[in-house]
Structures are given as structure tokens and as C-alpha cells.
C-alpha positions in Angstrom: 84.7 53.3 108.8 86.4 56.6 109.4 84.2 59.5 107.7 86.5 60.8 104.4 86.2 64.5 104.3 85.9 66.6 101.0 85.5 70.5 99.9 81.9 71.6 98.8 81.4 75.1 98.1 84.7 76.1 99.8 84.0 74.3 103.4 85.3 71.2 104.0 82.8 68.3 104.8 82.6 64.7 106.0 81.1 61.5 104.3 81.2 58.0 104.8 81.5 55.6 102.2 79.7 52.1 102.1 82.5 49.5 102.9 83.1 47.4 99.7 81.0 43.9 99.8 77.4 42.6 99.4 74.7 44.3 101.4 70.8 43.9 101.4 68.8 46.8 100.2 66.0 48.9 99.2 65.7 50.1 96.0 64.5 53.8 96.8 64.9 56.1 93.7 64.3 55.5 89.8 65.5 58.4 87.7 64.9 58.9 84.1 68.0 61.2 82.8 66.6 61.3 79.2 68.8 60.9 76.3 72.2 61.3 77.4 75.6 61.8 74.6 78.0 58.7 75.8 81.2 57.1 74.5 80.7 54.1 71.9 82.1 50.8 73.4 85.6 50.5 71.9 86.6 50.0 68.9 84.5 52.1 67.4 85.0 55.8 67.9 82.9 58.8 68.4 79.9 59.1 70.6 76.1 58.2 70.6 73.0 59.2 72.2 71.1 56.8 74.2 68.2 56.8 76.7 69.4 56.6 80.4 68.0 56.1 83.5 69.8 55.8 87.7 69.3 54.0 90.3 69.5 55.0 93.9 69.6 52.4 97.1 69.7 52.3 100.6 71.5 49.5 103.0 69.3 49.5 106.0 71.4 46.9 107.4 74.4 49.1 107.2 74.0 51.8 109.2 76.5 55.7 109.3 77.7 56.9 112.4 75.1 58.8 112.5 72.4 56.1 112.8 71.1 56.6 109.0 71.4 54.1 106.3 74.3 54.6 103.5 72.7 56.5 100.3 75.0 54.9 97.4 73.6 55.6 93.8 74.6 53.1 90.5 76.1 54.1 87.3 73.5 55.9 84.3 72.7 52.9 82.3 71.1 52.3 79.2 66.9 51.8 79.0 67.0 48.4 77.2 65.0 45.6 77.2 67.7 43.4 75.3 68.0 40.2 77.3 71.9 41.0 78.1 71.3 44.5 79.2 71.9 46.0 82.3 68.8 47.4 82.9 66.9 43.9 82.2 69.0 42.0 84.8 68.7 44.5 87.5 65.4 44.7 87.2 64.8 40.6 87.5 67.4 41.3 90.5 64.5 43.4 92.3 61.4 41.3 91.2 63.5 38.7 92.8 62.2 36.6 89.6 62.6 36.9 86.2 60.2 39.8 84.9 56.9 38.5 83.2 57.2 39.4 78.9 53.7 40.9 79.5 55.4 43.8 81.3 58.2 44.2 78.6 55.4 44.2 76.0 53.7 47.1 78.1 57.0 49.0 78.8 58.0 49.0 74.6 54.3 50.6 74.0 54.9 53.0 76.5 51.6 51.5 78.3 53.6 51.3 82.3 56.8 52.7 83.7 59.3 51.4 86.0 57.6 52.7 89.7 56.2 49.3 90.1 60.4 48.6 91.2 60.7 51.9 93.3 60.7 50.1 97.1 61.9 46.5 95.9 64.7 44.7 98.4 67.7 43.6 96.6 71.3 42.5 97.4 73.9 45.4 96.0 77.4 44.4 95.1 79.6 47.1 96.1 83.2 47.2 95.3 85.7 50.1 95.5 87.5 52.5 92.9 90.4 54.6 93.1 90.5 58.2 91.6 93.3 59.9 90.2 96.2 61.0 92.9 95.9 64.7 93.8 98.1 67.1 96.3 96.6 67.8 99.3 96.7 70.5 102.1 99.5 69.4 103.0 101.3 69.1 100.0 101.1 64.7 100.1 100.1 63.3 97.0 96.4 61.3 97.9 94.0 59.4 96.4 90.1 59.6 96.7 88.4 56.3 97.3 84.9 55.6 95.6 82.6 53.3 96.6 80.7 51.8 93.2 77.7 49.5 92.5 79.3 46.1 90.7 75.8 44.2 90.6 72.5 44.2 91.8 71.3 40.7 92.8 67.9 39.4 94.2 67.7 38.9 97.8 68.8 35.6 99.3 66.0 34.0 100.4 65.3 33.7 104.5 67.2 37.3 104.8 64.6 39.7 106.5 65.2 43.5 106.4 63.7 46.5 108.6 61.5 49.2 107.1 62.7 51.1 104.1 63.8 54.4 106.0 63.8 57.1 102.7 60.6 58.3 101.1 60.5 56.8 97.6 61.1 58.5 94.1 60.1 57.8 91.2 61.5 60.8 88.5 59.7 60.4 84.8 61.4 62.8 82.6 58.2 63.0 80.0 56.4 63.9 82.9 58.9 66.6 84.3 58.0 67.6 88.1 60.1 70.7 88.8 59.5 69.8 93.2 60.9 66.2 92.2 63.9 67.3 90.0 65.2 69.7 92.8 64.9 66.9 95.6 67.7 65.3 93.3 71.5 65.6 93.9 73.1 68.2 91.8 74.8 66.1 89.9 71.9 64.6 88.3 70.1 67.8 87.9 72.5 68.7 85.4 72.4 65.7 83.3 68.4 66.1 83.5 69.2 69.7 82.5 71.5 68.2 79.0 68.5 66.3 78.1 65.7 68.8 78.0 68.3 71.1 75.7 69.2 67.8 73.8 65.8 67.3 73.3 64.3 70.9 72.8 63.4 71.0 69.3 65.4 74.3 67.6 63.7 77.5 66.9 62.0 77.9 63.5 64.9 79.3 60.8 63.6 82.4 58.5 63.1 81.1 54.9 65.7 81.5 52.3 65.1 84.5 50.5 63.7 84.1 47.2 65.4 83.8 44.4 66.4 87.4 42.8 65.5 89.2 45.7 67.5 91.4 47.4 68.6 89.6 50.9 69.7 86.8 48.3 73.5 85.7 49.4 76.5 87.1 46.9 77.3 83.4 46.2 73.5 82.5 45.3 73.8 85.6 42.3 74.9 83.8 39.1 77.2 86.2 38.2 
């Protein structure tokens, strides 16, 4: 596949994208993003806050030009344990069976984490998107391509892979690593970033004055 090029900080820069289809990989990066503010699912209106976490893979089957596997991260999705989540099937996908209730149990009390799937092979399901048309360079309308994460699916069985070729990571928000956070794309950073405001508690307020004194408000006298 042809390398797409795009403008970071003002130079323009090649990428390739990982051609739409399934492809066997390595689960090599789980990233806690804290609480994050997202869209309610239609109907209902307004917005919610909700505990997210992303996942990163490699396809060392696939390979760049450049020899290197394709880097292709999933969607934020919700932390839930709920049956019909996301986060409970993918994580089934990568223990390649479904994941033992003791472990749930563990994970509600906060008693384990998710680093135990950091490194796990899987089957991604990778589909493309199409971004709103822009004017380019040239003055030709274009469209960017995206490559996005459909499903993740165990590994069929018999299907052997090489060595996992990225160092794994493994980002727990509640137990913030400033070295880890900057090894992540920018992108991610910032959500991190949203959460530790979100979740800053707010500087003490002064007490109200008290009653008849004189920083009392106008609309507090009873006159």
C-alpha cells in the first residue's frame, strides 16, 4: 500500500495505513484514560462521564515498507464488566477463552488490573473509514482514509505468529507514571491530561461571611 502523506507541525510526512481485513496480532499497550465526558447513546441527549481505557496492537504478520509491524490503536471504550460490553468481549477475544468470574470478582474490588492481557495474540478486524472531503494543495477536493478496529477476535487455532516486536505497556492512571504517559501518542496524553483536571478535586471555597458582618452580600441584608 502506497504511504498517505499528512502535515505534522508544518512538514509534511508519510504513513501507511493497515489495509482493511482480518490480521493476527499482539496486543501491546493497555491504557487507562480515566473518566472521560462522552455523548449518551441516542435518544437521549446531553453527555455523561464514564471510565475509559485504549487499546494498542501490532500485526507482526503485516509488515510497512519499512520492515516494521503496522501500529493501529482501537476506539476509547468503556471499563465494564457487563456481559454485552465491549471491554468484556475483547478481553475473552485475547484470553482466547471466556475470562474466569474469579478475575471479574478481583477486577470489581480493585484487587488485579488488566496487565495480565498486555502481550496476548488476537485476530483484529480492521475495516476502513472515510473523513470529511477537504481542499488540498492543489485546490482538488480529497478525502482522508482511516483505518479502524471493527472487532477483536481470538486467534484461530493452528495460526502461529513471530515474536511480539514492541516493548509492552501497561498505563494505570491511579498509578500515574509521568516516563510512561510521555511514551504515549499525543493524542492520548491529552485525554489523560482531561481526566486528572476532571478528577482534581476543587480548591477549598472561603466560608460565607457571617451573618451581619460586614463582607455579608447586599442581597443577604434584610432590608
Amino acid at each position: 500500500m502506497k504511504p498517505l502523506t499528512f502535515k505534522q507541525d508544518g512538514e509534511q510526512k508519510e504513513f501507511q495505513q493497515l489495509p482493511a481485513g482480518n490480521h493476527a496480532a499482539y496486543c501491546t499497550r493497555i491504557i487507562d484514560i480515566g473518566h472521560q465526558e462522552v455523548k449518551k447513546f441516542p435518544p437521549e441527549p446531553g453527555t455523561e462521564i464514564i471510565p475509559q481505557m485504549i487499546l494498542c496492537f501490532e500485526t507482526p504478520n503485516e509488515l510497512m515498507e519499512d520492515g516494521q509491524p503496522f501500529i493501529i490503536y482501537g476506539f476509547p471504550m468503556k471499563v465494564s464488566t457487563h456481559e454485552k460490553s465491549n471491554m468484556y468481549a475483547t478481553l475473552n477475544a485475547l484470553n482466547g477463552e471466556p475470562v474466569k468470574q474469579e478475575f471479574w470478582g478481583k477486577f470489581i474490588m480493585a484487587q488485579t488490573d488488566l496487565k495480565e492481557f498486555v502481550g496476548k495474540q488476537c485476530q483484529i478486524e480492521v475495516i476502513e473509514r472515510f473523513g470529511k472531503e477537504f481542499k488540498g494543495d492543489d485546490g482538488m477536493m480529497k478525502r482522508k482514509t482511516y483505518s479502524n478496529i471493527k472487532g477483536v477476535h481470538p486467534l484461530p487455532k493452528g495460526m502461529t505468529m513471530p515474536k511480539m516486536h514492541n516493548e509492552p505497556l501497561y498505563f494505570d492512571l491511579e498509578k500515574f507514571s509521568q516516563s510512561t504517559k510521555d511514551m504515549l501518542p499525543g493524542w492520548i496524553q491529552a485525554k489523560i491530561d482531561a481526566a486528572r483536571d476532571r478528577d482534581r478535586p476543587e480548591p477549598d471555597k472561603a466560608p460565607a461571611p457571617a451573618e451581619g458582618s460586614y463582607g455579608a452580600k447586599d442581597q443577604d441584608i434584610p432590608f
